[in-house]
C-alpha positions as semicolon CSV with decimal commas, in nm:
position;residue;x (nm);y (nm);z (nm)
1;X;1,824;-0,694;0,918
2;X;1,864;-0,822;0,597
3;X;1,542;-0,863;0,330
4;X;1,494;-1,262;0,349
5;X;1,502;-1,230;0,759
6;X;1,235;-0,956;0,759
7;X;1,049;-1,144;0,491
8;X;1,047;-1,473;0,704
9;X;0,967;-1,316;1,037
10;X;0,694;-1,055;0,863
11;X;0,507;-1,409;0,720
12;X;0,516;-1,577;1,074
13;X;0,357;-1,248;1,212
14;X;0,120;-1,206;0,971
15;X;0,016;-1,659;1,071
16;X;0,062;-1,552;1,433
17;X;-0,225;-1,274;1,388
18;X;-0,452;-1,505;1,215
19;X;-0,409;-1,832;1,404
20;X;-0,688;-1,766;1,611
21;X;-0,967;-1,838;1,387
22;X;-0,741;-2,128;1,269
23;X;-0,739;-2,272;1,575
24;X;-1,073;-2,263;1,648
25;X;-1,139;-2,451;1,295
26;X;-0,910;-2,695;1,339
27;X;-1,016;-2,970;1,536
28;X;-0,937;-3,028;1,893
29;X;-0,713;-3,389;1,881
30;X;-0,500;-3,209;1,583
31;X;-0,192;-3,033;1,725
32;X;-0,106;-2,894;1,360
33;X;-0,182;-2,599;1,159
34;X;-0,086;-2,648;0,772
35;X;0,067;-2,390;0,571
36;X;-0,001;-2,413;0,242
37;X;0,147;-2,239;-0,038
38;X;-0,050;-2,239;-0,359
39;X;0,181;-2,103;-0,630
40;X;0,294;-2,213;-1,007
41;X;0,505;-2,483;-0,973
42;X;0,467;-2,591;-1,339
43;X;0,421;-2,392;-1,680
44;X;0,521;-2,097;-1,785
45;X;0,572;-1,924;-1,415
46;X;0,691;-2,214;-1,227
47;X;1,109;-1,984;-1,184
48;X;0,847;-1,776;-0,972
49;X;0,638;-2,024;-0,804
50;X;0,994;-2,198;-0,703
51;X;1,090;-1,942;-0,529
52;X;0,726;-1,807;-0,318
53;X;0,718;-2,190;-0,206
54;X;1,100;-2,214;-0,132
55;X;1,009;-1,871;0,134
56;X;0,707;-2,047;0,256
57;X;0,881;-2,360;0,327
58;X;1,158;-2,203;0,505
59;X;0,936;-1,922;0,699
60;X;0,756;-2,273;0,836
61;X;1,046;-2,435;0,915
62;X;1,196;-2,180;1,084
63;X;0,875;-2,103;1,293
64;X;0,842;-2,466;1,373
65;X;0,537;-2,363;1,616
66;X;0,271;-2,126;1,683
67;X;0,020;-2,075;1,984
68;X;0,123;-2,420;2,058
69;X;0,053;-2,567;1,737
70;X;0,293;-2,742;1,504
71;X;0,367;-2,592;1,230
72;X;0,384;-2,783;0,870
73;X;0,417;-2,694;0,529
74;X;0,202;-2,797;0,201
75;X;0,322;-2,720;-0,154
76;X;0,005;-2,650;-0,416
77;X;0,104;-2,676;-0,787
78;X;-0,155;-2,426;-0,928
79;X;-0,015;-2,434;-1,248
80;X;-0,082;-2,047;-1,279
81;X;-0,453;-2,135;-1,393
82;X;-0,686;-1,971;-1,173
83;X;-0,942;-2,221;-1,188
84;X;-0,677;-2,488;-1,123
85;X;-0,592;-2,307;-0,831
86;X;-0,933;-2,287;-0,690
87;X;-1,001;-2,643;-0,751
88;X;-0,659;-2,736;-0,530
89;X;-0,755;-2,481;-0,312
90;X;-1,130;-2,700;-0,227
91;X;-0,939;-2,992;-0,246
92;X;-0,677;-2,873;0,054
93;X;-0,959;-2,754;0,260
94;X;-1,217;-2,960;0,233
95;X;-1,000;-3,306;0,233
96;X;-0,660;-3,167;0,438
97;X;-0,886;-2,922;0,626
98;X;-0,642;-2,665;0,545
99;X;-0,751;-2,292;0,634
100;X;-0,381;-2,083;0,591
101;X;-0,251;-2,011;0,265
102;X;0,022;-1,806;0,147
103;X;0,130;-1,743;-0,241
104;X;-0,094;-1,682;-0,548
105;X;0,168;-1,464;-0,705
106;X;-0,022;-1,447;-1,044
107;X;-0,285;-1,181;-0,994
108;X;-0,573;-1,393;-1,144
109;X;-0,492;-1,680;-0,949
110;X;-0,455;-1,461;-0,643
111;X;-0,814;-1,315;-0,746
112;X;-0,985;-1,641;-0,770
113;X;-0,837;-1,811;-0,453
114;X;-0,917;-1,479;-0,264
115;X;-1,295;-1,585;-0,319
116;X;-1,218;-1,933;-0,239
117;X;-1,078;-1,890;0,066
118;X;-1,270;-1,669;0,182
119;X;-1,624;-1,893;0,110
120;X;-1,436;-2,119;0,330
121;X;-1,364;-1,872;0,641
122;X;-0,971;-1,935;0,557
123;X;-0,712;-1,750;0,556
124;X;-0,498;-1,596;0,192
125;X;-0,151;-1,397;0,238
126;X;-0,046;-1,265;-0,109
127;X;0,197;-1,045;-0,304
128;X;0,007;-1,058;-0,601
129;X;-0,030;-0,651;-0,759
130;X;-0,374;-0,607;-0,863
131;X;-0,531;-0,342;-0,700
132;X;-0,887;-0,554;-0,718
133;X;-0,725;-0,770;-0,452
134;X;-0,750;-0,491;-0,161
135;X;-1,012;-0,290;-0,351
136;X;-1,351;-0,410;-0,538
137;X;-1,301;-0,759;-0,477
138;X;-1,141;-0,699;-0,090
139;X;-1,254;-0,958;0,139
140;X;-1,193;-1,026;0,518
141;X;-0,940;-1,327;0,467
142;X;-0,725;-1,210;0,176
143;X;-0,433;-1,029;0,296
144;X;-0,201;-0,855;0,069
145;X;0,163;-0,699;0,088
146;X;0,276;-0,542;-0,168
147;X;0,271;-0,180;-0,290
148;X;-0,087;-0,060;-0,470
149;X;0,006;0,121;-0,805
150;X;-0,067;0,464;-0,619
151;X;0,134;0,408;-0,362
152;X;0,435;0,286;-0,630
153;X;0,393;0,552;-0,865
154;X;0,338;0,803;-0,535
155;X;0,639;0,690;-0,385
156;X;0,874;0,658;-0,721
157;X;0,769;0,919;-0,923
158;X;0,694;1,190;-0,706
159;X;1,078;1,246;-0,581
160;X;1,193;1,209;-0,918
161;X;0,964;1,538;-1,006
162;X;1,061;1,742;-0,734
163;X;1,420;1,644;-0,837
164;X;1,361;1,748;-1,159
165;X;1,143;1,982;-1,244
166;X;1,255;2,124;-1,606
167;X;1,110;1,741;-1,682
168;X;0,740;1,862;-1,880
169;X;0,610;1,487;-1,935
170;X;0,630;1,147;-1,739
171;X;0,515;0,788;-1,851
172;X;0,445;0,521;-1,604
173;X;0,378;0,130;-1,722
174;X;0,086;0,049;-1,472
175;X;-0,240;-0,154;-1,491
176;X;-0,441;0,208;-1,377
């Protein structure tokens, strides 16, 4: 299976898991469940932003239903400013009644829409890497996928010692 397929089907697992409380949020004459992907899209990280909405998009598309809900997609510039991000993030739930998200790549952003989200009973998939995200500032709606700095130095560093152990010192560049 190659990376982009597991990527795509691992996202519409991980919306499959939470649509119930969705569904129960959304209201009963709407037969659609937004996605919404609030990443950069302008300033200095928008190369990255293009390409966590591009995998959104196509994750949705591909999908095209859940539970019996239509699926669609919503794009959320967040300019990588956290509190721009939080502000879009009120604006897409309390006007679009929006309650799945999936992006935040910038770990302050991430941070900030974690809280948001979660005030709101929504839903937050992210790959952003601070550890905060899953530890002191965990929460029951943010979900997070990639590898805590343990786990990547753990899982790097730790065969490269056993292969070489004449090697006295190591240096890692993590945030712990």
């Amino acid at each position: 299976m190659h990376r982009r397929r597991f990527l795509q089907l691992s996202s519409i697992a991980s919306a499959a898991l939470a649509a119930p409380p969705i569904l129960r949020a959304a209201r009963a004459a709407d037969d659609t469940i937004t996605v919404a992907a609030p990443v950069p899209m302008s300033g200095a990280f928008a190369a990255n932003g293009k390409y966590g909405s591009m995998g959104t998009a196509m994750a949705v598309a591909d999908a095209g239903s859940v539970l019996g809900k239509k699926l669609s997609y919503l794009e959320i510039d967040t300019e990588g400013r956290p509190a721009t991000a939080v502000r879009k993030i009120q604006e897409a739930m309390e006007q679009k009644k929006v309650q799945l998200f999936a992006g935040g790549i910038l770990s302050s952003s991430a941070l900030a829409m974690g809280e948001e989200v979660n005030k709101h009973h929504g839903v937050f998939f992210t790959t952003a890497g601070a550890d905060e995200i899953t530890g002191s500032k965990c929460n029951k709606s943010t979900f997070r996928w990639s590898v805590p700095t343990y786990g990547a130095i753990n899982e790097t560093v730790r065969p490269l010692i056993e292969k070489m152990p004449k090697a006295k010192r190591w240096y890692t560049i993590t945030p712990k």
